[in-house]
VOLOTOR-613532 format. One line per field, with one value per residue (C-alpha): residue in three letters; x, y, z. Coordinates in Angstrom, 3 decimals. Layout:
code	(ALA/...) $
u	(X/...) $
v	(Y/...) $
w	(Z/...) $
# end
This chain:
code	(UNK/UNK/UNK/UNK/UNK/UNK/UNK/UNK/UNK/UNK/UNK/UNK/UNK/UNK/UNK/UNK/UNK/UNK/UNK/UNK/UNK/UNK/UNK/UNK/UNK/UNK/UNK/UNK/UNK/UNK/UNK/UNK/UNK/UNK/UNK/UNK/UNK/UNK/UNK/UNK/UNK/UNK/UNK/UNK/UNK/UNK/UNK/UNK/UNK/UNK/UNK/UNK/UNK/UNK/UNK/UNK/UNK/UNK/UNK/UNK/UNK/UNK/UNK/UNK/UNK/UNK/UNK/UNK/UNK/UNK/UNK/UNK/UNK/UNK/UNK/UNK/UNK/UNK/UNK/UNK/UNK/UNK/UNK/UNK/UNK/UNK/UNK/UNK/UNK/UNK/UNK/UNK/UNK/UNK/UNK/UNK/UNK/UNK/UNK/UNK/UNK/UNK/UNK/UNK/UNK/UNK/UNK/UNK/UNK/UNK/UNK/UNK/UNK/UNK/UNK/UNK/UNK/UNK/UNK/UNK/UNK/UNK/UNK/UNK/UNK/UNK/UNK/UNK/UNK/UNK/UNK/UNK/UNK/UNK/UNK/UNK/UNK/UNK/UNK/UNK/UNK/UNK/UNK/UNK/UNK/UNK/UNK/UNK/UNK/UNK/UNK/UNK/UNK/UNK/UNK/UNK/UNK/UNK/UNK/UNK/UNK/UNK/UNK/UNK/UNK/UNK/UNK/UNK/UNK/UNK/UNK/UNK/UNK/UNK/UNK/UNK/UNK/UNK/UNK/UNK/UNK/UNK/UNK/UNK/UNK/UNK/UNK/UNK/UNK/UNK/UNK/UNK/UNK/UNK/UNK/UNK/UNK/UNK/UNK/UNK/UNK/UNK/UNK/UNK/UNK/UNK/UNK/UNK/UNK/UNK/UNK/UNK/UNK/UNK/UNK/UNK/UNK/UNK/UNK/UNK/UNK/UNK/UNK/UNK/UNK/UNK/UNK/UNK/UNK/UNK/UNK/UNK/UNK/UNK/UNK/UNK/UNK/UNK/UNK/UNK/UNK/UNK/UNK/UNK/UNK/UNK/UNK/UNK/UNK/UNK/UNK/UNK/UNK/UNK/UNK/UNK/UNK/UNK/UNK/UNK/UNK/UNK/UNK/UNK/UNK/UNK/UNK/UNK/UNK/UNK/UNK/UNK/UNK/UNK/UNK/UNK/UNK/UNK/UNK/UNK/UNK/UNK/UNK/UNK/UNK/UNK/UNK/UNK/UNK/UNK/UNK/UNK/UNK/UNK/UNK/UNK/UNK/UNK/UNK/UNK/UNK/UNK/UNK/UNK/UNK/UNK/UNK/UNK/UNK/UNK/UNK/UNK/UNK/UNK/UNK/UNK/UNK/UNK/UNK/UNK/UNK/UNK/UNK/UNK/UNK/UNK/UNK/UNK/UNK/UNK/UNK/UNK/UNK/UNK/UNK/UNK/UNK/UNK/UNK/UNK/UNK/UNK/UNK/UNK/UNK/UNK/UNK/UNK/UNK/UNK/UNK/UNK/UNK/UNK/UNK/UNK/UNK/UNK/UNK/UNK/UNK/UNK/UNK/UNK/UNK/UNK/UNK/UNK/UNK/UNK/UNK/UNK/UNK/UNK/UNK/UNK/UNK/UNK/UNK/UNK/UNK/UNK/UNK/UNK/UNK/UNK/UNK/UNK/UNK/UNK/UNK/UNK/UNK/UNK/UNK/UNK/UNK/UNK/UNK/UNK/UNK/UNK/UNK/UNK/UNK/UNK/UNK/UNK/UNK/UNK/UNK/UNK/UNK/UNK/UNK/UNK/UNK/UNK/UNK/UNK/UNK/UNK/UNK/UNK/UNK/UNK/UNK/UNK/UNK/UNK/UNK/UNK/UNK/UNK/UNK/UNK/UNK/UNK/UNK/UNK/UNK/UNK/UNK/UNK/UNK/UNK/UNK/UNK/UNK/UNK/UNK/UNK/UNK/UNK/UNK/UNK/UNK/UNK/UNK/UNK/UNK/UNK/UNK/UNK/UNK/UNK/UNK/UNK/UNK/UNK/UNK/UNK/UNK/UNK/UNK/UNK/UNK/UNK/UNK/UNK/UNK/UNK/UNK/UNK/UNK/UNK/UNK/UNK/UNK/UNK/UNK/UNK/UNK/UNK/UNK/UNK/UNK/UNK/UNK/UNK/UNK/UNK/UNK/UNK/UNK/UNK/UNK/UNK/UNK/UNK/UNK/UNK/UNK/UNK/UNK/UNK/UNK/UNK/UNK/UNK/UNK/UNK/UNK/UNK/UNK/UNK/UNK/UNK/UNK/UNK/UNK/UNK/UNK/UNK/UNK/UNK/UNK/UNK/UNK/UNK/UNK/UNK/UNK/UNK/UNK/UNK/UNK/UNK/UNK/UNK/UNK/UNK/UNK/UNK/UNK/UNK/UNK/UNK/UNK/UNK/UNK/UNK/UNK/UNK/UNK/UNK/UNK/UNK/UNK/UNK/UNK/UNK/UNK/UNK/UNK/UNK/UNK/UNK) $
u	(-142.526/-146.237/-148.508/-151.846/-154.608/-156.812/-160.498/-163.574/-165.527/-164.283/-163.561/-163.262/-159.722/-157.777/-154.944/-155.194/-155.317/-152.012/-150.488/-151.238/-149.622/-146.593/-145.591/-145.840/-148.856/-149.424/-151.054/-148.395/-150.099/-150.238/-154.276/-154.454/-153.258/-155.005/-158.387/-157.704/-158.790/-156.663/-156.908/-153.798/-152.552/-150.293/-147.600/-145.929/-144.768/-143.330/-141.433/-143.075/-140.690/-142.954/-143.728/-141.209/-141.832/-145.311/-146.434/-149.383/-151.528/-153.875/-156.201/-159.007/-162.542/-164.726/-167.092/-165.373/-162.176/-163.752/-161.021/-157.980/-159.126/-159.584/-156.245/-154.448/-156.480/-156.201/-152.977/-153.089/-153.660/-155.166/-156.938/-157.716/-161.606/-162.139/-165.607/-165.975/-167.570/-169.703/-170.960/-173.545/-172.693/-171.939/-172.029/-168.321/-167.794/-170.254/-169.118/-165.302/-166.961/-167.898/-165.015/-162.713/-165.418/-165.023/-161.311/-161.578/-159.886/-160.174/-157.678/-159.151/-159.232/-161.948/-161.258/-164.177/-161.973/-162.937/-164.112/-163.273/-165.799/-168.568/-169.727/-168.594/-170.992/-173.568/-170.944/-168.934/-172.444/-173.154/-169.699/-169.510/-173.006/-171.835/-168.451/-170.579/-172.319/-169.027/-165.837/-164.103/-166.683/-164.888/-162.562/-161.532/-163.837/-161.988/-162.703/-159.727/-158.783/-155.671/-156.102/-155.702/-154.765/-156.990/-157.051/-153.908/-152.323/-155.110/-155.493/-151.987/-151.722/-154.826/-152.832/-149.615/-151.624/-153.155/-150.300/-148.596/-151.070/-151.003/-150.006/-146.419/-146.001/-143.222/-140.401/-139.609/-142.641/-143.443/-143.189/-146.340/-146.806/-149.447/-148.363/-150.016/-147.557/-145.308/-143.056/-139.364/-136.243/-133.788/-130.428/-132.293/-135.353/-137.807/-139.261/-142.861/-144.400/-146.612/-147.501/-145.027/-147.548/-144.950/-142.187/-138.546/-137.336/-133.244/-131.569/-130.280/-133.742/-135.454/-139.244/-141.946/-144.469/-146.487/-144.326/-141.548/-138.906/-137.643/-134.139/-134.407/-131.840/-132.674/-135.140/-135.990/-138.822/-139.377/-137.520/-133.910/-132.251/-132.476/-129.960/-133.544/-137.248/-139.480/-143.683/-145.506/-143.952/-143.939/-141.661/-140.068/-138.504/-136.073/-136.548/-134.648/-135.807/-138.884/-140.891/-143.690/-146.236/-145.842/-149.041/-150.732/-152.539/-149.856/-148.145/-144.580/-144.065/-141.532/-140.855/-142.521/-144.236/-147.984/-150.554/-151.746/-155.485/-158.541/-160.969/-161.628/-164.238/-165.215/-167.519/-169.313/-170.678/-173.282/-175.959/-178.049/-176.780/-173.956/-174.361/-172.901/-170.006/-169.223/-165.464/-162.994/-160.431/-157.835/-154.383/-154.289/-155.917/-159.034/-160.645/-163.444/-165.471/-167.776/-169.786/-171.540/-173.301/-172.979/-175.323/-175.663/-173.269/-170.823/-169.882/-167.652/-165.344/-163.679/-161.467/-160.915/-156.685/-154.982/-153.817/-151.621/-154.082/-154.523/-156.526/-157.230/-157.074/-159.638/-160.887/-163.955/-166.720/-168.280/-171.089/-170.379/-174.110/-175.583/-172.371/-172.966/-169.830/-169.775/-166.730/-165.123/-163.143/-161.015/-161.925/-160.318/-158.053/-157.832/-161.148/-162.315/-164.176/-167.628/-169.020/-172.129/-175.675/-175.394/-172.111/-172.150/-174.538/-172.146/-169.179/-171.495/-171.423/-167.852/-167.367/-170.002/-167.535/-164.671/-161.755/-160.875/-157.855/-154.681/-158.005/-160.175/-157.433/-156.007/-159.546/-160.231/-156.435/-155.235/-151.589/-150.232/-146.768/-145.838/-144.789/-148.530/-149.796/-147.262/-148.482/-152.081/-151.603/-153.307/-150.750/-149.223/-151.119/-151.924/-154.735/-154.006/-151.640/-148.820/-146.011/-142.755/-140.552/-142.161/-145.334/-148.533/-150.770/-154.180/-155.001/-158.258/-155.398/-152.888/-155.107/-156.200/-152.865/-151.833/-154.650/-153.906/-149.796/-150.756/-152.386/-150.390/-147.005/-148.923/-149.612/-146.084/-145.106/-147.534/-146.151/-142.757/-141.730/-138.023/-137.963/-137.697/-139.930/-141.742/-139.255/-140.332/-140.093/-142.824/-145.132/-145.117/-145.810/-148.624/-149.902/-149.614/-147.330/-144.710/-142.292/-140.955/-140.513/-144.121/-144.682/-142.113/-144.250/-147.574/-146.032/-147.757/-146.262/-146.185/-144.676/-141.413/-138.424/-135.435/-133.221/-135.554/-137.878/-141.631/-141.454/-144.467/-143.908/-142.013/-141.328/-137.906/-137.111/-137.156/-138.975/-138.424/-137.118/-134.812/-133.772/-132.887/-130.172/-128.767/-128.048/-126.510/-124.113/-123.268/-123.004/-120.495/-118.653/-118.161/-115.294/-114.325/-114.653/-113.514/-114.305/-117.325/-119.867/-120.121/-123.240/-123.982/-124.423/-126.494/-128.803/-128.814/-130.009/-132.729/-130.451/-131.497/-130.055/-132.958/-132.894/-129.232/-129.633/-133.069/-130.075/-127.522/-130.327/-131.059/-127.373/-127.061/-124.695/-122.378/-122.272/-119.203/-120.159/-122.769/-122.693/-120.374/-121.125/-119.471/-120.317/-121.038/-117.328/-115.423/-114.123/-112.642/-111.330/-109.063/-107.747/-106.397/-104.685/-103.716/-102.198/-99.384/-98.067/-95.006/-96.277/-96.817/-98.648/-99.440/-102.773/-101.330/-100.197/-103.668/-105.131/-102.980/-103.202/-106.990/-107.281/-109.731/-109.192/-109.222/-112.728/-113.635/-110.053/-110.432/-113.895/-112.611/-109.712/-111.338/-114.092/-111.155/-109.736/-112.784/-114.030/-110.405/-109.151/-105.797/-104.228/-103.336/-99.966/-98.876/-97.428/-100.734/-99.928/-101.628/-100.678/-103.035/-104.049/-103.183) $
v	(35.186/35.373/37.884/38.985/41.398/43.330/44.161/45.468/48.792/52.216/53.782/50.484/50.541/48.773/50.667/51.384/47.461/46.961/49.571/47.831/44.870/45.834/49.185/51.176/53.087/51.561/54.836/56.666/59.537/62.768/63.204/59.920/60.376/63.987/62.741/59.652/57.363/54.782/55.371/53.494/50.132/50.539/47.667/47.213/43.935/42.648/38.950/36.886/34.055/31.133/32.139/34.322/37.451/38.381/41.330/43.342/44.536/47.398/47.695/50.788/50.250/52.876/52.176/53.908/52.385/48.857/48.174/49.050/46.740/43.469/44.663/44.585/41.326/39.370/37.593/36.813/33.615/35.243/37.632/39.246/40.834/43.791/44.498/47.603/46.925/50.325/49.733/47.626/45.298/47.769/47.380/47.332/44.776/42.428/43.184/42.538/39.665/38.504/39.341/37.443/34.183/35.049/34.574/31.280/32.784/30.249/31.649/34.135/35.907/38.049/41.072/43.010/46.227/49.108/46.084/48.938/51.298/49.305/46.091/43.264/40.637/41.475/42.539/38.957/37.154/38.900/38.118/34.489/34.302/36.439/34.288/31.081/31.651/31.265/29.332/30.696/29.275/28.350/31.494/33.072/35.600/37.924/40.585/43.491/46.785/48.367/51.336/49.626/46.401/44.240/41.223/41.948/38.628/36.382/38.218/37.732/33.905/33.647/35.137/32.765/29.877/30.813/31.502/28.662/26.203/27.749/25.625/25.895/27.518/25.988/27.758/26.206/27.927/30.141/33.558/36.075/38.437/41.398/44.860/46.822/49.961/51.700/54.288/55.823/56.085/58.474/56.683/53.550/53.829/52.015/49.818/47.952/46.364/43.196/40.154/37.382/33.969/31.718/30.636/32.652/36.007/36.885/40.349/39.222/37.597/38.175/38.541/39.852/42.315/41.327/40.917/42.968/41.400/43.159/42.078/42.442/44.621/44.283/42.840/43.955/42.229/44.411/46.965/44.853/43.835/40.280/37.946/36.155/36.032/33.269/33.496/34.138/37.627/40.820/42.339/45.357/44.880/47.645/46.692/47.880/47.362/48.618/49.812/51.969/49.199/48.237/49.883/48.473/45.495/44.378/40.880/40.033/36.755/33.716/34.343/32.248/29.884/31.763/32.051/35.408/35.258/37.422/35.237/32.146/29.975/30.359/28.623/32.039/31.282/34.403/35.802/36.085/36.296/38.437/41.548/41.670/43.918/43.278/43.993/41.134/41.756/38.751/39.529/43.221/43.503/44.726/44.367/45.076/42.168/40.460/38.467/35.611/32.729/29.351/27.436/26.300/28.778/29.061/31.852/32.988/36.260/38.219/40.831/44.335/43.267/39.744/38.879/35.545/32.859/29.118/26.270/26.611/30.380/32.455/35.638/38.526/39.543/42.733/44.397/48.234/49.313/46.732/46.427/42.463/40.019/36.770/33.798/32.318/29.347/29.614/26.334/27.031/30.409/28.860/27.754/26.811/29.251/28.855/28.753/27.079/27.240/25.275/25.837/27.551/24.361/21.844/24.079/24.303/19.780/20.194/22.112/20.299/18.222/20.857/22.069/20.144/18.775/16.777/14.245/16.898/18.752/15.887/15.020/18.392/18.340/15.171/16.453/18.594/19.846/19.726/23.436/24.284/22.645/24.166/27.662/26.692/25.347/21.686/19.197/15.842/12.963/9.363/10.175/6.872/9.402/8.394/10.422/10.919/13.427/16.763/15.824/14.126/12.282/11.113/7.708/7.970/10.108/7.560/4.773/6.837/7.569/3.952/2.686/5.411/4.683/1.095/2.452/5.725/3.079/1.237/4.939/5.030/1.690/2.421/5.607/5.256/1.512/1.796/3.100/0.667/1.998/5.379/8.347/9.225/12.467/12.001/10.474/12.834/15.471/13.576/12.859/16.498/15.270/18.075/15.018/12.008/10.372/10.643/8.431/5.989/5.588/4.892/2.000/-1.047/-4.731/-6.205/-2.753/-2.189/0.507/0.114/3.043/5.452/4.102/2.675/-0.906/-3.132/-6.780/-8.008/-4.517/-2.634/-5.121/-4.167/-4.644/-7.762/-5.853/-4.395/-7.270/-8.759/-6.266/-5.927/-9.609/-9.622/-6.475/-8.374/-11.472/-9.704/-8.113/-11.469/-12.250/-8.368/-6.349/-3.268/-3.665/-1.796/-2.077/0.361/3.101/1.273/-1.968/-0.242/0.786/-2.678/-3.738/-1.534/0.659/4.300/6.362/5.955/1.750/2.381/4.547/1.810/-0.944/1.132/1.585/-2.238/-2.761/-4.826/-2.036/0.761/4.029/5.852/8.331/8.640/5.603/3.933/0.822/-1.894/-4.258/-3.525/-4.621/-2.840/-0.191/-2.724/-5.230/-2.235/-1.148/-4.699/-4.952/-1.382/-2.113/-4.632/-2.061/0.291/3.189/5.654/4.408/6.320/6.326/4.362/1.480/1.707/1.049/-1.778/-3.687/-3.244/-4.437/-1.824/1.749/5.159/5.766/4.002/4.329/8.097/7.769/4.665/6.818/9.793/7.725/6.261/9.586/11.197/8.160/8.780/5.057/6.665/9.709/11.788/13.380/16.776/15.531/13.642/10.064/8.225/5.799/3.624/4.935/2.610) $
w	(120.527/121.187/119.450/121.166/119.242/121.117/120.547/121.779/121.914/121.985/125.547/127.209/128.005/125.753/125.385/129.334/130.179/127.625/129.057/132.749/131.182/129.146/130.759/128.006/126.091/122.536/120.986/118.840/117.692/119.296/118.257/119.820/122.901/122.784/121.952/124.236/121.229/119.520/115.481/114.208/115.111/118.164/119.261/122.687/124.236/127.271/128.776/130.718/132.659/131.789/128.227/127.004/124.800/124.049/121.561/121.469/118.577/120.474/117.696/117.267/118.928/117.024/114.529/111.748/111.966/111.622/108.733/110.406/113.825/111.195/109.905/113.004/114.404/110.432/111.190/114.781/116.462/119.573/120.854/124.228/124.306/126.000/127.779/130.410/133.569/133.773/129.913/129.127/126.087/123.218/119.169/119.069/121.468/119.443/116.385/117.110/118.431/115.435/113.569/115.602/115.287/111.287/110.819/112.513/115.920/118.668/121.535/123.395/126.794/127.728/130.569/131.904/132.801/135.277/137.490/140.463/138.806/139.166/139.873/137.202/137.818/134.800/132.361/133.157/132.704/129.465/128.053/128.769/127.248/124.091/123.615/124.515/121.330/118.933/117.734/121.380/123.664/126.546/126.946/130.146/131.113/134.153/136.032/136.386/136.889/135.112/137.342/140.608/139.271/140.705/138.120/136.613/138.060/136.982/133.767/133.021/134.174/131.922/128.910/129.442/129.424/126.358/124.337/126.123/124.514/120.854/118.082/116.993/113.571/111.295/111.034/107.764/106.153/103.023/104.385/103.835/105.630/105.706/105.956/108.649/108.755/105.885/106.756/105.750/108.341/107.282/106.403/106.084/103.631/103.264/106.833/106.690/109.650/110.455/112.299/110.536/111.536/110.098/108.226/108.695/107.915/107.740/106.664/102.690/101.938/99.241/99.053/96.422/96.522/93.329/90.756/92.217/94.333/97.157/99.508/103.166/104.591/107.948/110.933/114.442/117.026/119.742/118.780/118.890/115.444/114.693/112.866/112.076/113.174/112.780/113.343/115.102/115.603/115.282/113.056/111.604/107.357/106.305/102.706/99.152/95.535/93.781/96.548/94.947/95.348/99.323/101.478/103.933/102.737/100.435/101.315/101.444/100.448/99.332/95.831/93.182/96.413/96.126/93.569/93.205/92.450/91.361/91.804/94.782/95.775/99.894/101.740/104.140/107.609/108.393/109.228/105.537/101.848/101.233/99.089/95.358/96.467/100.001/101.100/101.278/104.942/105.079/106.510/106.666/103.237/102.162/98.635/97.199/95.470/93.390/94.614/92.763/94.874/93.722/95.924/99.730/101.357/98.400/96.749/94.125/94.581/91.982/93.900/92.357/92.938/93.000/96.580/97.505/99.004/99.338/100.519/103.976/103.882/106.245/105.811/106.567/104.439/105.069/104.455/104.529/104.406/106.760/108.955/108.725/108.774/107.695/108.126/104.336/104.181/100.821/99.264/96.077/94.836/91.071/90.590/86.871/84.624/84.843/81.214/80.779/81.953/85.296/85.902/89.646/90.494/89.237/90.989/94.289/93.966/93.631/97.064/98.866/100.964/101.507/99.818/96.393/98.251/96.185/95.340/93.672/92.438/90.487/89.392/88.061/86.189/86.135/85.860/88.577/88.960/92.841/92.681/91.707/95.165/96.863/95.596/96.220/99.346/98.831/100.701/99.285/100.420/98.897/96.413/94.550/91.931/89.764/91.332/88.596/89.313/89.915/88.300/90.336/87.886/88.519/88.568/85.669/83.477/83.763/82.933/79.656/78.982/79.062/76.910/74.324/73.878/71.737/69.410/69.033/68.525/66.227/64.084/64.077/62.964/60.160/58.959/59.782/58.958/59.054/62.681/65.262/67.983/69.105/70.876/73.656/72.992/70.269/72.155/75.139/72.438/70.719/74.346/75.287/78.200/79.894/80.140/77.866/81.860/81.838/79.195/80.213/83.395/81.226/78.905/79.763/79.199/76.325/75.134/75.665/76.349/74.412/73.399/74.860/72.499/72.934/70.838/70.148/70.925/67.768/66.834/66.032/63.491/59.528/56.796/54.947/51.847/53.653/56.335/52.911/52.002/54.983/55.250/51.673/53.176/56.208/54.297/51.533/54.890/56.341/53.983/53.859/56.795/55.525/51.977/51.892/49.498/46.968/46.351/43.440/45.272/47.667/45.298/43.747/47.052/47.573/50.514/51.124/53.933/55.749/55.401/56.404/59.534/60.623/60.037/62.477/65.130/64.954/65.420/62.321/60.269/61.646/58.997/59.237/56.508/53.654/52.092/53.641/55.784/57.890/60.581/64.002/65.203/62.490/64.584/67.369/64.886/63.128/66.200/66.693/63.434/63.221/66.429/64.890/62.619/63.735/65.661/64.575/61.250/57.876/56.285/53.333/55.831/57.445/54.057/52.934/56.690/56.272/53.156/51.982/50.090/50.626/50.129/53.413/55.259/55.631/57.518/59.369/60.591/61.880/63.662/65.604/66.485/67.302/69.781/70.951/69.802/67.569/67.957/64.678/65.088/63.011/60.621/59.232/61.051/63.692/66.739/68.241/71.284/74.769) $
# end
């Protein structure tokens, strides 16, 4: 589908010239087709064979209902312009004009109607010179009559090759979309309206409305229910949930894929400095703002409500009073606080070249979770980042990070001799890191990784005091295996719990119990000899094949069953399992 916004001044015949095009009227309501003036948005569409479906958005052409025409236009790729023939160039015609040129539209077709009324040679000269003088320079500029239809072919060949040659939106895309219309069916509830410019809608969705999330229980385009629609298109949500909040200007979007901001940083094209409350029109929305300039076309807008934006966004600023519009880029919807004397001049540096892109975003954070550009908009590119998992890292954080881990193990060592080696669990916490992965990205030779530990070169080994006690256990073990040494010879030895569990970690000593203590191989050497006695085996028999007593058998025992190794049977004995 193809969606086409009207505009120009009031009386010139947009509504007629639609009509002319589509076979039906677009006005809806009865004072508008009384008064013969189009006050509400009004929708009609038609097929063209080369093209396919095209919709159009007849938007309102008088002065007063400025708000509901940048509405209607906010979210539509093109635009067909709409001068009168017996009119000379009128306020409304200029100023839609302008507004198109604001929100960045560049595909346009221009129609000087009621060409059989009078001659059209002046009014096409003055539009051509008008449209010369903006982004759609270069736009068709055609003579027709809807009441004869003189034009109507050419006007309509124009229009297909327009829409032909618009870029193709991505189906695949987060879903926003601006509601234009709110109304209730009966039997059905609650159905909003809008111009979906991407991404892909499907009855069961889900989407949010601020905080609330909404399921969509149905979708029609062009008046026919869809098993899906994606952008551009128009299209018609029969929507359940919470549904208090949903008005025209609200946004319907992916869950958890937009920030919702209050203030952004836009770059204005325009005719002078803005006011300090001019009105904010992007989508169908319209805020009101403050407005604080930063320097060199930049400003800074706090809006009166969050809205869903990102990099890349454009939008309309209005002036009420003067009836001025200027063009704004959103350069940045989660710019930083500005705190200090010189702040907006430092910010205005910032923005000089553009939006802050993955670059300037990563140099303004240094870590950036890939959700949090997705929300804002900024795509993934090489910025020279560290990329682990979810998390984007910039190269000037990752080299700090690096330099700091050294001296952070060596802390460590120093306070905690008997561990062999950093977590790094620890270290992402001392590092303020989201992520122990993060930290195993930033260890730099000659640390190491062992155990999910950082160690310094020559690290993980013991103290000397205590290397020399666990020799003399492994020493007295060496004739004994399972005669393990007693808590008194421990403590002769200088062997704490702690010295114990630093041994076990080193894989010098295995504990199977407080205070008790046998080599590393204990466990597979019993299995072998308990495996020449008559299954199934008593504990007694265990003891006296072992060698050892009671004290250390029981332990031994039920580390066997619980790694699975023997099998205790009800009646208290054990067979050695395959």
């Amino acid at each position: 589908m193809h969606v086409v916004a009207t505009a120009g001044h009031v009386d010139h015949g947009k509504s007629t010239l639609v009509e002319a095009l589509t076979g039906t009227h677009p006005d809806r309501l009865e004072e508008e087709r009384r008064r013969g003036l189009t006050i509400e948005l009004g929708y009609c569409w038609t097929e063209w064979a080369d093209v396919g479906e095209v919709a159009f958005v007849d938007v309102p052409g008088h002065e007063r209902f400025l708000t509901t025409m940048l509405a209607g236009v906010g979210p539509v790729p093109a635009a067909l312009l709409v001068v009168a023939a017996d009119d000379p160039w009128m306020p409304q015609a200029a100023e839609h004009l302008a507004a198109l040129d604001a929100l960045g539209v560049r595909h346009a077709v221009v129609a000087v109607t009621r060409s059989d009324l009078a001659d059209p040679s002046a009014a096409l000269a003055r539009a051509s010179a008008e449209v010369a003088r903006t982004g759609l320079a270069g736009a068709p500029v055609l003579p027709v009559s809807a009441r004869t239809g003189r034009g109507l072919d050419d006007l309509r060949s124009a229009l297909a090759a327009m829409v032909a040659a618009l870029p193709a939106p991505d189906p695949a895309s987060d879903v926003r979309l601006w509601v234009d219309r709110r109304f209730a069916v009966r039997g059905s509830g609650t159905v909003v309206t809008g111009t979906l410019p991407a991404g892909t809608v499907r009855p069961g969705d889900s989407l949010a409305v601020g905080e609330e999330v909404l399921r969509v229980r149905g979708v029609q385009a062009l008046g026919r229910d869809r098993a899906e629609v994606s952008g551009v298109a128009r299209v018609a949500l029969n929507v359940s949930g919470r549904t208090d909040a949903l008005e025209r200007g609200s946004a319907l979007v992916t869950p958890d894929a937009w920030h919702h901001t209050r203030v952004v940083d836009v770059r204005l094209t325009g005719p002078s400095e803005p006011p300090t409350a001019p009105m904010l029109h992007v989508g169908a929305a319209d805020v009101t703002t403050h407005c604080r300039p930063l320097g060199d076309s930049l400003v800074r807008l706090t809006l009166d409500r969050p809205l869903p934006l990102r990099v890349g966004d454009r939008a309309v600023l209005r002036d009420p009073g003067r009836r001025l519009l200027w063009g704004a880029d959103v350069l940045d919807p989660d710019p930083p606080r500005l705190r200090r004397r010189g702040a907006a001049v430092r910010r205005a540096r910032q923005l000089a070249t553009g939006s802050p892109g993955l670059a300037g975003e990563l140099e303004r954070r240094g870590l950036v979770h890939a959700d949090r550009l997705r929300r804002l908009g900024i795509a993934r590119e090489d910025a020279g980042q560290l990329e682990v998992g979810p998390w984007l890292v910039s190269p000037a954080l990752a080299q700090a990070l690096a330099d700091r881990v050294p001296s952070l193990v060596e802390e460590h060592a120093r306070a905690h001799p008997l561990d062999p080696g950093v977590p790094l669990a620890v270290l992402a916490t001392r590092l303020r890191l989201p992520s122990p992965e993060l930290v195993r990205a930033v260890v730099r030779a000659p640390l190491r990784i062992a155990e999910g530990r950082v160690v310094a070169p020559g690290g993980g080994g013991l103290p000397e005091a205590v290397q020399r006690g666990v020799d003399a256990v492994r020493r007295d073990l060496a004739s004994a295996a399972f005669a393990a040494p007693t808590a008194d010879r421990l403590r002769e030895l200088g062997l704490d719990e702690r010295a114990l569990g630093a041994a076990e970690r080193a894989g010098l000593l295995r504990r199977l119990g407080s205070g008790i203590v046998l080599l590393p191989d204990a466990p597979d050497r019993a299995v072998d000899l308990l495996g020449t006695l008559d299954q199934p085996f008593t504990t007694s028999a265990a003891r006296e094949r072992l060698g050892t007593t009671r004290r250390v058998v029981l332990p031994l025992l039920e580390h066997l069953d619980r790694a699975g190794r023997t099998r205790r049977l009800p009646d208290d004995r054990r067979e050695v399992v395959g």
